[in-house]
TIFISE-853334 format. One line per 10 residues: number of its first residue (from 1); their letters; for each residue x, y, z of C-alpha. Coordinates in pm, 1 decimal. Layout:
// residues N
NUM) A) X Y Z  ...
***
This chain:
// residues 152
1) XXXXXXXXXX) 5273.5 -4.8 860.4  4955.4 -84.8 980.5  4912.7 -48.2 1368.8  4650.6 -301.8 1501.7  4414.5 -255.5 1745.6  4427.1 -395.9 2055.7  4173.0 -589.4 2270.4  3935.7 -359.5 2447.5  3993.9 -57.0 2248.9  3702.4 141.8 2108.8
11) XXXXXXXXXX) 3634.5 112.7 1787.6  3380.9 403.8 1679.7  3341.0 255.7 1312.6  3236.1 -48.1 1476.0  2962.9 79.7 1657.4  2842.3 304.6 1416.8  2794.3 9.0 1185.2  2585.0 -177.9 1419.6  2388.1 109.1 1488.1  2317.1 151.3 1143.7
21) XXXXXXXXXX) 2257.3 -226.1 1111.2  2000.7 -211.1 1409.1  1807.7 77.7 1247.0  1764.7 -49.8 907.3  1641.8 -375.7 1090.5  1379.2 -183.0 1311.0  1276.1 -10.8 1063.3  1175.8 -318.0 823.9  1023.8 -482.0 1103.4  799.7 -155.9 1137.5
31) XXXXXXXXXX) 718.4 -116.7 763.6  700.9 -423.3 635.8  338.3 -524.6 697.5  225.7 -122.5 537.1  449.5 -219.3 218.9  322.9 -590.4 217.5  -18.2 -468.9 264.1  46.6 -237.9 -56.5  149.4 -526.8 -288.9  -167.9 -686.4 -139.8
41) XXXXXXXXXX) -368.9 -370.1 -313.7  -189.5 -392.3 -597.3  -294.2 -725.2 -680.7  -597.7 -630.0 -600.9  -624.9 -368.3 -791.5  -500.7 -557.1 -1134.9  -745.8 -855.1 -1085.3  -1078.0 -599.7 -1062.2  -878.7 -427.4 -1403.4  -835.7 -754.9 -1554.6
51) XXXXXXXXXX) -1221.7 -830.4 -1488.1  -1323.0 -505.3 -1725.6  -1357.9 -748.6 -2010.6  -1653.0 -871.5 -1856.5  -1846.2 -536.8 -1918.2  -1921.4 -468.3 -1520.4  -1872.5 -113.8 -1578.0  -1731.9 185.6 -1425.6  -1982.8 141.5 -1071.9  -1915.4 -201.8 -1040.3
61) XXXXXXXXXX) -1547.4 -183.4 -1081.0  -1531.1 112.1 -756.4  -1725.3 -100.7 -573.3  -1513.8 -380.6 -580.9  -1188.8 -187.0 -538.2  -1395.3 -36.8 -180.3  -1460.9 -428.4 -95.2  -1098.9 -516.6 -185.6  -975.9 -217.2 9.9  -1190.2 -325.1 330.1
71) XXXXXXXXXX) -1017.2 -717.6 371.2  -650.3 -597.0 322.2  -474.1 -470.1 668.3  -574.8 -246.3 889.7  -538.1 90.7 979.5  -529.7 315.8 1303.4  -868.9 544.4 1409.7  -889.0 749.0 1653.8  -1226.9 840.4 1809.7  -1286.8 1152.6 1926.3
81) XXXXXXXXXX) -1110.4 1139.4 2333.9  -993.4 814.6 2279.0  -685.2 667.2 2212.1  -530.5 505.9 1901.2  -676.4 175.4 1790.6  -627.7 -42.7 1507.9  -904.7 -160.8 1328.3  -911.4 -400.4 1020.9  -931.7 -275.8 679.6  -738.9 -2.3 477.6
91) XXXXXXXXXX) -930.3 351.8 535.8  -975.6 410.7 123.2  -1288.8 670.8 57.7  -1478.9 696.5 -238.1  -1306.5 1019.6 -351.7  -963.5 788.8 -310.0  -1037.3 554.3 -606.5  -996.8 678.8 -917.1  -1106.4 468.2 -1255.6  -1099.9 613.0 -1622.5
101) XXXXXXXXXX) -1261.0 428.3 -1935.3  -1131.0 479.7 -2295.5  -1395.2 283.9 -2401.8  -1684.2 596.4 -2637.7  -1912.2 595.7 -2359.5  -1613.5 608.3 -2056.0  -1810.1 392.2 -1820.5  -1583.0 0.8 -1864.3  -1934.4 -105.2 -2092.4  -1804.5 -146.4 -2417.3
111) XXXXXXXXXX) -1548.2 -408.2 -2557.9  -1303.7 -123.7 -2670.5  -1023.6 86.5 -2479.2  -864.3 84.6 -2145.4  -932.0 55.4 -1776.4  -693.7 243.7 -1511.5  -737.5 218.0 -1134.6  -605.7 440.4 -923.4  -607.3 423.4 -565.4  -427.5 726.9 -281.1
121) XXXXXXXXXX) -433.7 621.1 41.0  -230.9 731.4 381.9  -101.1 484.5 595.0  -72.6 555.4 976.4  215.9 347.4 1079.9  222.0 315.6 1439.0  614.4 294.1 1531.2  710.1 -83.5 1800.2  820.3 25.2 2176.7  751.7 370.2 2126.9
131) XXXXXXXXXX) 405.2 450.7 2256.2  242.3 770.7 2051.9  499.9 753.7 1797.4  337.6 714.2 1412.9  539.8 720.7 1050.1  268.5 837.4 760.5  275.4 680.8 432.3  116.0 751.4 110.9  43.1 505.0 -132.8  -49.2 563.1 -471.3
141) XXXXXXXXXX) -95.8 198.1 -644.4  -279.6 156.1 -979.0  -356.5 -78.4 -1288.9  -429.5 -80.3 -1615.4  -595.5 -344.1 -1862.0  -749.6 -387.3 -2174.0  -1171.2 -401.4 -2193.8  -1113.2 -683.0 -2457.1  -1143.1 -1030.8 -2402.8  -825.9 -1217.9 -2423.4
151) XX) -805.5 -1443.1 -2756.4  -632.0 -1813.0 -2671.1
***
């Protein structure tokens, strides 16, 4: 039979549990805004894909993706002797956004092929009630759409 367990005893499964419990829910409340801030990209990323149809070309399209990039979050800096700040925007670079054309001339001008946008970006996650303490993320989101128009 089944011994119960009396009031006041330790129960080490118990406690383990809520520790668990606690972590997971520190943890979400520390990554949530990088992972929300990723969907944000994301979206971002398929509307300046979806606007390829439009013949804006290959220049055009990065440059949008850099504006995008600039409104969504933020993103810790740290200047040289200083300390940690956050300052708005994500911290893309040119060399971070990647777009390929299937279209014959490969530059999002002509009404045939594909767009893809790429963009690889690190996240600097600064970790609540623990001063100094970061989590680094990499994010790799992309797109892809058609260079012709859609027919209603």
């Amino acid at each position: 039979m089944r011994r119960r367990t009396e009031s006041g005893e330790f129960n080490f499964v118990a406690l383990l549990l809520l520790s668990g419990v606690a972590l997971a829910g520190y943890l979400a409340y520390a990554l949530l805004p990088a992972f929300s801030d990723e969907m944000d990209v994301a979206q971002q990323l398929h509307a300046v894909a979806n606007d390829g149809w439009r013949r804006i070309g290959k220049e055009e399209m990065h440059k949008r993706v850099l504006e995008a990039m600039g409104k969504i979050g933020n993103h810790i800096e740290t200047p040289a002797g200083g300390l940690p700040t956050e300052v708005p925007g994500l911290e893309v670079n040119d060399d971070d956004v990647e777009i390929s054309c299937t279209d014959q001339s490969q530059d999002c001008s002509d009404l045939t092929g594909d767009v893809t946008i790429a963009v690889h970006y690190t996240r600097l996650v600064p970790l609540p009630w623990l001063q100094g303490k970061f989590v680094t993320l990499h994010f790799s989101p992309s797109a892809h759409a058609s260079l012709q128009p859609v027919k209603w």
